[in-house]
NULOSE-926666 format. One record per residue (C-alpha): residue in one letter; x, y, z. Coordinates in pm, whole numbers, plus 50000, padded with zeros to 5 digits. Layout:
N
<pt code="a" X="X" Y="Y" Z="Z"/>
...
# end
This chain:
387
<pt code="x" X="47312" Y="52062" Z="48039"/>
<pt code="x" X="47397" Y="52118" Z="47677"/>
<pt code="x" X="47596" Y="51780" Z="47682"/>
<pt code="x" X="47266" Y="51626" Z="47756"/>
<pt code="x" X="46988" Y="51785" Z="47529"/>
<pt code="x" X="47289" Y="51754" Z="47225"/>
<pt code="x" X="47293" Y="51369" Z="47316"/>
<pt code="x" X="46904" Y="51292" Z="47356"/>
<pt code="x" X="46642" Y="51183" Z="47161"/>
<pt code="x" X="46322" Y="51441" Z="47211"/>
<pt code="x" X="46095" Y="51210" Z="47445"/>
<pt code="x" X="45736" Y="51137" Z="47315"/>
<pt code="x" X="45470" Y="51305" Z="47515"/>
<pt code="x" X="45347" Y="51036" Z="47784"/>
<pt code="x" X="45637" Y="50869" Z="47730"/>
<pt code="x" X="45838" Y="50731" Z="48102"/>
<pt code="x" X="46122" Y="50611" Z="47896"/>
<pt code="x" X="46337" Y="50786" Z="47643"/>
<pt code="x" X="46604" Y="50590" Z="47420"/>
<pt code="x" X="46936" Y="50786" Z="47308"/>
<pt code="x" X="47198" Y="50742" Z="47023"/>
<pt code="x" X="47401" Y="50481" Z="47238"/>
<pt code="x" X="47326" Y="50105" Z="47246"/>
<pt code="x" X="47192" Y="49970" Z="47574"/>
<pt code="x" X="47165" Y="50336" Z="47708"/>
<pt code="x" X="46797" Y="50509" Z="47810"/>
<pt code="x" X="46696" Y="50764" Z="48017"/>
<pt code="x" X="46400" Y="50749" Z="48273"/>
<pt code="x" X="46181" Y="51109" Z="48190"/>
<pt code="x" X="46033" Y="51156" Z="48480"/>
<pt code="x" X="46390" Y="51234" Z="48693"/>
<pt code="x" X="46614" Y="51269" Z="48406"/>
<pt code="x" X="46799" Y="50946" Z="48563"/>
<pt code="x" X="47022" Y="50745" Z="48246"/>
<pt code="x" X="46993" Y="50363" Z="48299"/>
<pt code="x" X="47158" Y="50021" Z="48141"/>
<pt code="x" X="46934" Y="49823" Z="47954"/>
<pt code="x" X="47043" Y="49489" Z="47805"/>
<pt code="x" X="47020" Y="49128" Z="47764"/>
<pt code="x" X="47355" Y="48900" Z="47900"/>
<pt code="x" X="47304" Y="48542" Z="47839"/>
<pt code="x" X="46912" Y="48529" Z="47760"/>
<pt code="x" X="46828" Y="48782" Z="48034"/>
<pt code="x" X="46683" Y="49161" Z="48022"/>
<pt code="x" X="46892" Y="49404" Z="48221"/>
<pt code="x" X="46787" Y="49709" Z="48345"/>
<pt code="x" X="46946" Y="49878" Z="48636"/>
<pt code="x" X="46991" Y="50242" Z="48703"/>
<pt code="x" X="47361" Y="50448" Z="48610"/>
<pt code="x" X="47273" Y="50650" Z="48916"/>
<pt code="x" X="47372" Y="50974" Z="48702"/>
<pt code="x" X="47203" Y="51249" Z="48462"/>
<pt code="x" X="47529" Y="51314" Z="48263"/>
<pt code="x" X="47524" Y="51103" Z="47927"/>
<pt code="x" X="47893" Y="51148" Z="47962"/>
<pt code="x" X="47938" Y="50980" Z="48328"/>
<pt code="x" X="47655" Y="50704" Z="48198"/>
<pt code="x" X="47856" Y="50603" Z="47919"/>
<pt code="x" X="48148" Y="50508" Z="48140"/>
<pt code="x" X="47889" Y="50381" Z="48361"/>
<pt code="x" X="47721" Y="50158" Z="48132"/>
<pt code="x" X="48076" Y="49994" Z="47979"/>
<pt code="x" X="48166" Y="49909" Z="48346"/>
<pt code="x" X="47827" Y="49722" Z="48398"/>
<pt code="x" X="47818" Y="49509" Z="48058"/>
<pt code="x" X="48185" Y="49408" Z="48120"/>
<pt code="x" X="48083" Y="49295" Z="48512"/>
<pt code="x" X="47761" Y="49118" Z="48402"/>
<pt code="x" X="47929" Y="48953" Z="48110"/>
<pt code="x" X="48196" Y="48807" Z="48295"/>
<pt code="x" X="47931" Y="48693" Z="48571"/>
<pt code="x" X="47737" Y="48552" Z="48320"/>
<pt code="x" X="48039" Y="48357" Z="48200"/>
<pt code="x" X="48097" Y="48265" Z="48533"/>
<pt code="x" X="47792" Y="48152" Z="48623"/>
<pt code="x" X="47766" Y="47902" Z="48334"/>
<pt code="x" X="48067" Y="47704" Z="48463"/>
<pt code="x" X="47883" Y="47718" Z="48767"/>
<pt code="x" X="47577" Y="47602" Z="48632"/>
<pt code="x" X="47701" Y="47288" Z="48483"/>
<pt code="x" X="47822" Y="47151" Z="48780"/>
<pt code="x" X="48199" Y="47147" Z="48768"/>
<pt code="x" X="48467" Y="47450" Z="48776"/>
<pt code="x" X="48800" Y="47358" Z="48794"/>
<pt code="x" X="49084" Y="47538" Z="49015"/>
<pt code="x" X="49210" Y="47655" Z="48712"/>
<pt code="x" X="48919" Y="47782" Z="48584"/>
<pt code="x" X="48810" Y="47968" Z="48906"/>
<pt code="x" X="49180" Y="48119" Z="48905"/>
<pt code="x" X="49138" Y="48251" Z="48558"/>
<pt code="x" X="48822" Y="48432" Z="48655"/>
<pt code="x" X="49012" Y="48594" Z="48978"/>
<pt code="x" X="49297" Y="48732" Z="48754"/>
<pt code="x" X="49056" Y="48872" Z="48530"/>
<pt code="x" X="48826" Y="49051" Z="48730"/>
<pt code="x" X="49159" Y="49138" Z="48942"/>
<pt code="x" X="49295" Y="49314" Z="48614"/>
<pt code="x" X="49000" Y="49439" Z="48528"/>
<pt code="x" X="48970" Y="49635" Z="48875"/>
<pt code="x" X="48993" Y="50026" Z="48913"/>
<pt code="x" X="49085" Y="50004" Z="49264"/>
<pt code="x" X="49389" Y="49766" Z="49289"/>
<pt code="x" X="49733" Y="49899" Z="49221"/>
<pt code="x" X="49945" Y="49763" Z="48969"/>
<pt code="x" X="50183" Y="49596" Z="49199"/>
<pt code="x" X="49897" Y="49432" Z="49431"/>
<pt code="x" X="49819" Y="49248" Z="49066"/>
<pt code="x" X="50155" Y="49152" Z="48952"/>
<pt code="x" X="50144" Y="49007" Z="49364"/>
<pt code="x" X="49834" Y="48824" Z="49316"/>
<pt code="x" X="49935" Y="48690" Z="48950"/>
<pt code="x" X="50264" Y="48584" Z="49145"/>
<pt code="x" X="50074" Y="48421" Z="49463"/>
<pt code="x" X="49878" Y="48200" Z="49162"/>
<pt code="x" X="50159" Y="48072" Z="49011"/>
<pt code="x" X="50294" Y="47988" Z="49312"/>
<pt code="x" X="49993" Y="47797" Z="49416"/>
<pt code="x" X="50012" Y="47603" Z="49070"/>
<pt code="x" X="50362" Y="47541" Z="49135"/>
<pt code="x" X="50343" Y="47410" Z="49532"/>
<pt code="x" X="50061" Y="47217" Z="49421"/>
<pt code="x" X="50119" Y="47001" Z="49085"/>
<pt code="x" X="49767" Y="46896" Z="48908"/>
<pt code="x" X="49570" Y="47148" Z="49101"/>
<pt code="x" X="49441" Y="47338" Z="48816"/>
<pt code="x" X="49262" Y="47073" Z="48696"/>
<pt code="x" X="49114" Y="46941" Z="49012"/>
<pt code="x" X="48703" Y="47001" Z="49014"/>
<pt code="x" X="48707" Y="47277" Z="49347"/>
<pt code="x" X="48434" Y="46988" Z="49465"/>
<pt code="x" X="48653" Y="46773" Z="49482"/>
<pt code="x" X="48919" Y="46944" Z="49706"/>
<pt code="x" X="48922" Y="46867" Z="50072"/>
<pt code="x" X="49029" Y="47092" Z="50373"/>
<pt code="x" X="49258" Y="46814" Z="50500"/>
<pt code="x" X="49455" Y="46851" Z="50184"/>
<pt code="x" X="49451" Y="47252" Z="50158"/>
<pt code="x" X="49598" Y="47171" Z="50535"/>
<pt code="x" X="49845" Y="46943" Z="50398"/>
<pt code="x" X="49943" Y="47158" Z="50136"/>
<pt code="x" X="49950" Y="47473" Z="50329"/>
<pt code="x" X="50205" Y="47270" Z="50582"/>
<pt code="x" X="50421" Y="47273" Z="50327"/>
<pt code="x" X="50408" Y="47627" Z="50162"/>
<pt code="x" X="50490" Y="47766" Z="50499"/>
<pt code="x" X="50839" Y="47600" Z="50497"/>
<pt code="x" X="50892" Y="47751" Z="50161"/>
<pt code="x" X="50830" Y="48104" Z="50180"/>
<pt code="x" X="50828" Y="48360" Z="50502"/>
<pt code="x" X="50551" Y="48433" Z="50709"/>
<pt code="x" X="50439" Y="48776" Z="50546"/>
<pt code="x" X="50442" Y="48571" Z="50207"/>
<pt code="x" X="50275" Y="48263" Z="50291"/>
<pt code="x" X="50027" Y="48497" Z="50444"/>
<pt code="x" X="50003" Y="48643" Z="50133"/>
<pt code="x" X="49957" Y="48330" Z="49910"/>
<pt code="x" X="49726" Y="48177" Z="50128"/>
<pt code="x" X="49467" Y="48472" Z="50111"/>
<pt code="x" X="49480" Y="48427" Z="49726"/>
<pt code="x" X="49427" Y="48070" Z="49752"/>
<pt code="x" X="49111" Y="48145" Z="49993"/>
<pt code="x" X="49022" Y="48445" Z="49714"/>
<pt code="x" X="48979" Y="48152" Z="49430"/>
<pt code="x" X="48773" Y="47921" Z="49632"/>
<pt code="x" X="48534" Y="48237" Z="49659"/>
<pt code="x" X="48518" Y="48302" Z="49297"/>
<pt code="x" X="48416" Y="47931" Z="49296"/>
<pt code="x" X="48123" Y="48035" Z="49576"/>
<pt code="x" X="48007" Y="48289" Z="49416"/>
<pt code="x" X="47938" Y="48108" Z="49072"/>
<pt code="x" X="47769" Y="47834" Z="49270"/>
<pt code="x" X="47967" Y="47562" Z="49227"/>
<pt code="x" X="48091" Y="47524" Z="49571"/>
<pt code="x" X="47892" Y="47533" Z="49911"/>
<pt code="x" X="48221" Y="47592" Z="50130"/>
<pt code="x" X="48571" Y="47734" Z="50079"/>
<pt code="x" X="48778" Y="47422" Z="50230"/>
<pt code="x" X="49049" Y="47705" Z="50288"/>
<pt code="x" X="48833" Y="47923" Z="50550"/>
<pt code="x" X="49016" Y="47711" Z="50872"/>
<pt code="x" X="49387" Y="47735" Z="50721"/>
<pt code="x" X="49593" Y="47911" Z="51002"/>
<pt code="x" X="49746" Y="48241" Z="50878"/>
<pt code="x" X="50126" Y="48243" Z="50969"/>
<pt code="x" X="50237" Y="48427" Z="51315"/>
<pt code="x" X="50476" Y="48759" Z="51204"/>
<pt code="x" X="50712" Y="48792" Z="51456"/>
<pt code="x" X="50863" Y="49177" Z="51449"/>
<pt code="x" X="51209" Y="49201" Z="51356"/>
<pt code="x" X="51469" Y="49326" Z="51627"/>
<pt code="x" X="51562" Y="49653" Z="51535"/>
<pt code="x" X="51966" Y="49700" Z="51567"/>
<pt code="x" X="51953" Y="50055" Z="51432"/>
<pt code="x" X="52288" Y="50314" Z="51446"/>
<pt code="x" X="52301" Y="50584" Z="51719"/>
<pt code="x" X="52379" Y="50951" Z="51633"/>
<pt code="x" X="52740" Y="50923" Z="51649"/>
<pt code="x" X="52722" Y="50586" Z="51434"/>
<pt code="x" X="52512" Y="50744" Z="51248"/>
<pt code="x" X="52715" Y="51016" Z="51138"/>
<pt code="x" X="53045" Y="50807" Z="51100"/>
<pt code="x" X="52812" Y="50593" Z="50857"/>
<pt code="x" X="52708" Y="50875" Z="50663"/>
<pt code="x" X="53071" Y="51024" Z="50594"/>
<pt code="x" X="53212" Y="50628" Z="50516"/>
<pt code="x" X="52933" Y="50699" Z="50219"/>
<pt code="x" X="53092" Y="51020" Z="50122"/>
<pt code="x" X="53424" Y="50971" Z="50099"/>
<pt code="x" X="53406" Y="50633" Z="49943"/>
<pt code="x" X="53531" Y="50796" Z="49598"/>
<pt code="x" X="53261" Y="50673" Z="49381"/>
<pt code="x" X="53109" Y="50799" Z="49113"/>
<pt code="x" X="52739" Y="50905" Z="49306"/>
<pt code="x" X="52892" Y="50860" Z="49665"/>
<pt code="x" X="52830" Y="51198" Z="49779"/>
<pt code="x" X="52469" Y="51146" Z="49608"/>
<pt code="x" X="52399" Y="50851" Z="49784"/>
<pt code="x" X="52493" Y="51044" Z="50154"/>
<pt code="x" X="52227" Y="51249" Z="50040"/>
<pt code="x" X="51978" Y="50997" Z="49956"/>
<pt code="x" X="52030" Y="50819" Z="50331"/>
<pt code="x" X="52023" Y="51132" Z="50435"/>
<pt code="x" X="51654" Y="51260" Z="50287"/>
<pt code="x" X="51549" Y="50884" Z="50388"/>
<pt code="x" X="51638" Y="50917" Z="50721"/>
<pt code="x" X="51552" Y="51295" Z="50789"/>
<pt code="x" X="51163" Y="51247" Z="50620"/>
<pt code="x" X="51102" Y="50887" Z="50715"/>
<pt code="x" X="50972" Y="50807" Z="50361"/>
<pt code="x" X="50948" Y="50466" Z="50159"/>
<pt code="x" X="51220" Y="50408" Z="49876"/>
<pt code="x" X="50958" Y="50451" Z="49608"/>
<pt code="x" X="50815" Y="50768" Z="49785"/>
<pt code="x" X="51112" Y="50922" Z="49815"/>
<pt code="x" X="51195" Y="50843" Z="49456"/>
<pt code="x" X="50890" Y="51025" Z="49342"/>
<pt code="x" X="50925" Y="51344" Z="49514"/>
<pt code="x" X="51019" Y="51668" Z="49336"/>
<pt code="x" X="51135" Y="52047" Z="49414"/>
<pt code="x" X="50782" Y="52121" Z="49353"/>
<pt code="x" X="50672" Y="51923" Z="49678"/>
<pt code="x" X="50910" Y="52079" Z="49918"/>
<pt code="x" X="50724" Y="52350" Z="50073"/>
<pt code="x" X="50955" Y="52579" Z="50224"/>
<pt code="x" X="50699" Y="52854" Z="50330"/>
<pt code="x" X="50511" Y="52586" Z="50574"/>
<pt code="x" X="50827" Y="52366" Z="50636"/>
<pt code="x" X="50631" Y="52023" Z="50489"/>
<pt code="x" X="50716" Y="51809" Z="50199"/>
<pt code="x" X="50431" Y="51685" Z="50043"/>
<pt code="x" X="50436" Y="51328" Z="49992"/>
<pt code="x" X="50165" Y="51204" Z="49673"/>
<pt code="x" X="50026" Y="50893" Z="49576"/>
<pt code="x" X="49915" Y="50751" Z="49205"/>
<pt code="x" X="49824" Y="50446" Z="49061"/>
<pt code="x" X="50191" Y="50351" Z="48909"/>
<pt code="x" X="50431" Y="50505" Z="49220"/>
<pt code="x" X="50366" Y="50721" Z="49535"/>
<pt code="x" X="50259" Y="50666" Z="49806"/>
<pt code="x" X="50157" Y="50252" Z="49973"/>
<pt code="x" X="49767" Y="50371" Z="50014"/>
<pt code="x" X="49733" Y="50600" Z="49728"/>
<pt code="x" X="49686" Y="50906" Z="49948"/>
<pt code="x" X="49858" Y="51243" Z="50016"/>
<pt code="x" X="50058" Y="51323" Z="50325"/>
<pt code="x" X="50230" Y="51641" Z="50479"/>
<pt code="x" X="50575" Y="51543" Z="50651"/>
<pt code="x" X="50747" Y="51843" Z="50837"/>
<pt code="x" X="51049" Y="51906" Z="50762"/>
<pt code="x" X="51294" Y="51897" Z="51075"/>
<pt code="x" X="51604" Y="52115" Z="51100"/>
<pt code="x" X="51847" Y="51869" Z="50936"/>
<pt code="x" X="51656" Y="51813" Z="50627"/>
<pt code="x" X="51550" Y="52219" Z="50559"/>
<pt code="x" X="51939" Y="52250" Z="50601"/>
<pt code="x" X="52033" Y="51916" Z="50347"/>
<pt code="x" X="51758" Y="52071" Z="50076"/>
<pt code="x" X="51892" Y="52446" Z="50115"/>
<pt code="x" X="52284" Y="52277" Z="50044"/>
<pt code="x" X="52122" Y="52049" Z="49735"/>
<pt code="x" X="51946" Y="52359" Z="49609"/>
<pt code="x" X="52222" Y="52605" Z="49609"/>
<pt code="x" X="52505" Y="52316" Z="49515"/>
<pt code="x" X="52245" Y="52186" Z="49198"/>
<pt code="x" X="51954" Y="52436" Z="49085"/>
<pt code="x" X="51689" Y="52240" Z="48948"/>
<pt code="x" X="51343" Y="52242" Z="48783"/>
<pt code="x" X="51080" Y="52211" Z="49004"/>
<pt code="x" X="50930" Y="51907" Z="48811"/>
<pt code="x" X="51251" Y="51788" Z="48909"/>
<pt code="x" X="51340" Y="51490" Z="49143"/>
<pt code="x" X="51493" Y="51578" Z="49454"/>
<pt code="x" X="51705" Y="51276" Z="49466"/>
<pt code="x" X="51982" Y="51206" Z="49183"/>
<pt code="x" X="52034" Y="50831" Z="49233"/>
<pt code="x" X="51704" Y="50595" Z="49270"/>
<pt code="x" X="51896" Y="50362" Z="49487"/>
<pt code="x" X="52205" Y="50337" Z="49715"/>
<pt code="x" X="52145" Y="49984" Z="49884"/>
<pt code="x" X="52518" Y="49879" Z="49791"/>
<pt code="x" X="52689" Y="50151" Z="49963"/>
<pt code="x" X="52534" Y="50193" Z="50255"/>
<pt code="x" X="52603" Y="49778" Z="50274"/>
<pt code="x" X="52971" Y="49845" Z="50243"/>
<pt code="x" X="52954" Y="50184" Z="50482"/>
<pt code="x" X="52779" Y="49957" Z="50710"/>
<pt code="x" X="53049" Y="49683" Z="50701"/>
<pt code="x" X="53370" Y="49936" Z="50762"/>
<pt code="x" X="53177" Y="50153" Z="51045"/>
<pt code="x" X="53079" Y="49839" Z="51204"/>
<pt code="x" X="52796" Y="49820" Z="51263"/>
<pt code="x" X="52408" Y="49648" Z="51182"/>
<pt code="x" X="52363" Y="49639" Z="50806"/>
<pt code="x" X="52086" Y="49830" Z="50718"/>
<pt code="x" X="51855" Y="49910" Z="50399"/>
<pt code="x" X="51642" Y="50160" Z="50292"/>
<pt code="x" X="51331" Y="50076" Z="50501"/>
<pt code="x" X="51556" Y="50085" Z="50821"/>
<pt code="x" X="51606" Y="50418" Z="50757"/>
<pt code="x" X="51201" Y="50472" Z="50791"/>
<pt code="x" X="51221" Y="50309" Z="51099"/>
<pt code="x" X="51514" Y="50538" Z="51220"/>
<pt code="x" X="51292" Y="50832" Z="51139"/>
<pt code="x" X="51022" Y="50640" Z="51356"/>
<pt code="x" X="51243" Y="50583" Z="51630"/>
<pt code="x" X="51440" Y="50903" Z="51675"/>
<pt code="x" X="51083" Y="51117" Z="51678"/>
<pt code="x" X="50957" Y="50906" Z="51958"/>
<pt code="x" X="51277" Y="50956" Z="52163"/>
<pt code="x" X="51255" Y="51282" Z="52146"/>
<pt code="x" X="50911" Y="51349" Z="52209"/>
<pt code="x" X="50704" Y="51268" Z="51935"/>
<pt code="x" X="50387" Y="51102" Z="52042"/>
<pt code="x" X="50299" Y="50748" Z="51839"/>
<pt code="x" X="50001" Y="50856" Z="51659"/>
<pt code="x" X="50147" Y="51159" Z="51534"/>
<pt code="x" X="50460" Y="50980" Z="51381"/>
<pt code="x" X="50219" Y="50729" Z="51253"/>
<pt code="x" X="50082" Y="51031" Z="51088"/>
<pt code="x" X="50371" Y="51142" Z="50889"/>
<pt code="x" X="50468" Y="50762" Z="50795"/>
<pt code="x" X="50120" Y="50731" Z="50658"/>
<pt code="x" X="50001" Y="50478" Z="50834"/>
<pt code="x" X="49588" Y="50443" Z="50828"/>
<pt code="x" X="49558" Y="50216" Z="51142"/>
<pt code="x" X="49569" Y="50527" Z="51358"/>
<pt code="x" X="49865" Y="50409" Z="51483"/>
<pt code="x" X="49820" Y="50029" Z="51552"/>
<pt code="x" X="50126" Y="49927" Z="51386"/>
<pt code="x" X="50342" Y="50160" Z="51538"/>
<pt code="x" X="50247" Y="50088" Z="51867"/>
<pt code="x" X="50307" Y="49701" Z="51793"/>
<pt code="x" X="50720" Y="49847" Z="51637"/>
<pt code="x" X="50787" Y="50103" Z="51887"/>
<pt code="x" X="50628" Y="50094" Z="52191"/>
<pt code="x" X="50898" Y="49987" Z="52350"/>
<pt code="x" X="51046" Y="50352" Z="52279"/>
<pt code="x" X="50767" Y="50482" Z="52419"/>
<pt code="x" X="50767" Y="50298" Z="52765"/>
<pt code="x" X="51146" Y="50426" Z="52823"/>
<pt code="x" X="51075" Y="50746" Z="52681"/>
<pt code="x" X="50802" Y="50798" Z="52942"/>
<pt code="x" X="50999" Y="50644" Z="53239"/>
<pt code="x" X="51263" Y="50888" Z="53139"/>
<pt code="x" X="51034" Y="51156" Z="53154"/>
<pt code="x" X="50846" Y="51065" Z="53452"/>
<pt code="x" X="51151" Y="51104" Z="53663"/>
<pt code="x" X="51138" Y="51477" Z="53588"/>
<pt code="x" X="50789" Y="51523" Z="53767"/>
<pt code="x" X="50850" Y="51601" Z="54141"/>
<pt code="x" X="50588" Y="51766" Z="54390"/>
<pt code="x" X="50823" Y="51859" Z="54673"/>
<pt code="x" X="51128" Y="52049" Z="54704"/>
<pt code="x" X="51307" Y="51786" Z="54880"/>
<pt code="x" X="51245" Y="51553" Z="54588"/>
<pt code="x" X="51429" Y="51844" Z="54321"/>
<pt code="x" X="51668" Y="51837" Z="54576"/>
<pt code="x" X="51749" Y="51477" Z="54565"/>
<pt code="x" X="51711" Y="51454" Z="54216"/>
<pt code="x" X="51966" Y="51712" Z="54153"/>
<pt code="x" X="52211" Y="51531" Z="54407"/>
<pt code="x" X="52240" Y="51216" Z="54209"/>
<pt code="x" X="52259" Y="51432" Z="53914"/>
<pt code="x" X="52594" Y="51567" Z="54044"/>
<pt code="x" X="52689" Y="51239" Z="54163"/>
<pt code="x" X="52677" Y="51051" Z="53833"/>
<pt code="x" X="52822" Y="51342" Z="53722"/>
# end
């Protein structure tokens, strides 16, 4: 309240509109409401901030003249009849950059999937969008899928669908003459993952190998493994998010690292990993600001461990899905491990990855229900038999 009657300009009597000390800001008397007003391209603006707090309409309004501006701009490429590729992928990048709500990495992907547009398809960012048929994004998709794997094509090809849009929007194009591309088929990857006893032999080939950070790198498999986090979650998680009093390790998200969906997660922590933090903690007293893990990475041993054990090579996402897997075989139901990998489909995807698991786990388990005597009986007898 004192923000605001510091920051405003005493209203005239009668007056329903009150100007303040900041260009293109006013406030509507009658409900104390700030709005934009200002002219983009020959044309009066005025549209509510939706707020009372000069503060919060200041950000407010600099968010609305930068989106009107560059719609103006857009618009007047529009307007004269012809927008090139190239120009219509300028305008995604910057209104991708400009974007709050996309993580760094998802732009450096979609600055990636243009280049690699402009690169599958020489002269394209000159070509008038008008101009470019569906039989040739067909033709040219053709291609691109026998360069790059499914999940990337994918990938590239909703960028190149994202562009015709911008195109759409600024009215110089009636139709995207991408909409009817086919989106590549992802076909799960078998998942050849180590037993417990492999397991273990796998973790003490890391150990012992007489490196500098081996014994560090044991550890690192072993926090990946035991909390079924992503490298770069794992990465960013200190003393100060291991919750001993509730068993959990919180698991945070930010713009720059954390978590895939920006969010914050509770994974319990099962016997094995209270045990391997206890050990860390008493062989290496931190800070709690500090990182649990002492190595960020520990791909190249765990290739070599892999190689002398014998067994699958595997990489730090397996380890996620060993997590995955070893919860469901012991009980775990899907949703709830879908919970504590962070998953926001409710469990979708981890039905499509392990339901196998969970059709033997519950054959398994059915033949432990019985509703006769006779039936423990016999049960028990072929119990002793294969004994």
């Amino acid at each position: 309240m004192k923000e605001r009657q510091a920051e405003q300009t005493a209203a005239k009597p009668g007056k329903a509109w009150q100007r303040t000390q900041y260009s293109n800001l006013i406030r509507y008397v009658a409900s104390d409401t700030y709005f934009a007003r200002l002219r983009v391209a020959g044309k009066l603006i005025r549209k509510s901030l939706d707020t009372d707090v000069i503060s919060v309409a200041k950000l407010r309004l600099a968010d609305l003249e930068k989106t009107e501006r560059e719609a103006a701009a857009s618009n007047s490429r529009g307007s004269r009849g012809r927008m090139t590729f190239g120009d219509c992928a300028k305008l995604f990048l910057e209104q991708t950059e400009a974007s709050n709500l996309i993580k760094p990495n998802s732009k450096t992907y979609r600055k990636e999937a243009v280049e690699s547009i402009h690169k599958s398809w020489p002269g394209i960012e000159t070509r008038d969008v008008r101009q470019i048929s569906a039989a040739e994004c067909e033709t040219w998709a053709a291609k691109l899928s026998g360069n790059y794997s499914p999940s990337r094509y994918n990938g590239i090809l909703g960028v190149f669908r994202k562009v015709f849009e911008i195109a759409i929007q600024s009215g110089a194009l009636y139709r995207n003459p991408a909409e009817k591309v086919k989106r590549a088929k992802i076909r799960l990857p078998h998942l050849e993952l180590p037993d417990a006893a492999k397991f273990d032999l796998f973790l003490k080939e890391i150990e012992s190998a007489n490196g500098r950070d081996s014994k560090k790198c044991a550890d690192m498999v072993r926090f990946l493994a035991y909390g079924g986090f992503r490298l770069s979650e794992a990465q960013n998680i200190t003393w100060n998010d291991c919750d001993f009093k509730n068993e959990e390790i919180v698991v945070r998200g930010d713009a720059e690292t954390g978590t895939k969906n920006w969010s914050v997660r509770r994974v319990p922590m099962i016997l094995e990993m209270q045990q391997l933090l206890e050990r860390l903690q008493r062989q290496h007293p931190a800070e709690k600001t500090d990182s649990v893990l002492r190595v960020k990475e520990c791909l190249q041993a765990m290739t070599r461990a892999a190689k002398v054990v014998g067994m699958a090579r595997i990489t730090h996402h397996h380890l996620r899905h060993l997590f995955a897997t070893r919860c469901i075989e012991t009980g775990v139901d899907i949703p709830t491990v879908s919970r504590w990998l962070g998953h926001k489909d409710g469990g979708a995807l981890a039905m499509r990855v392990y339901g196998h698991l969970r059709q033997q786990h519950s054959v398994a388990m059915a033949k432990k229900v019985f509703f006769s005597k006779t039936a423990t009986q016999i049960s028990n007898e072929k119990q002793v038999a294969h004994a």
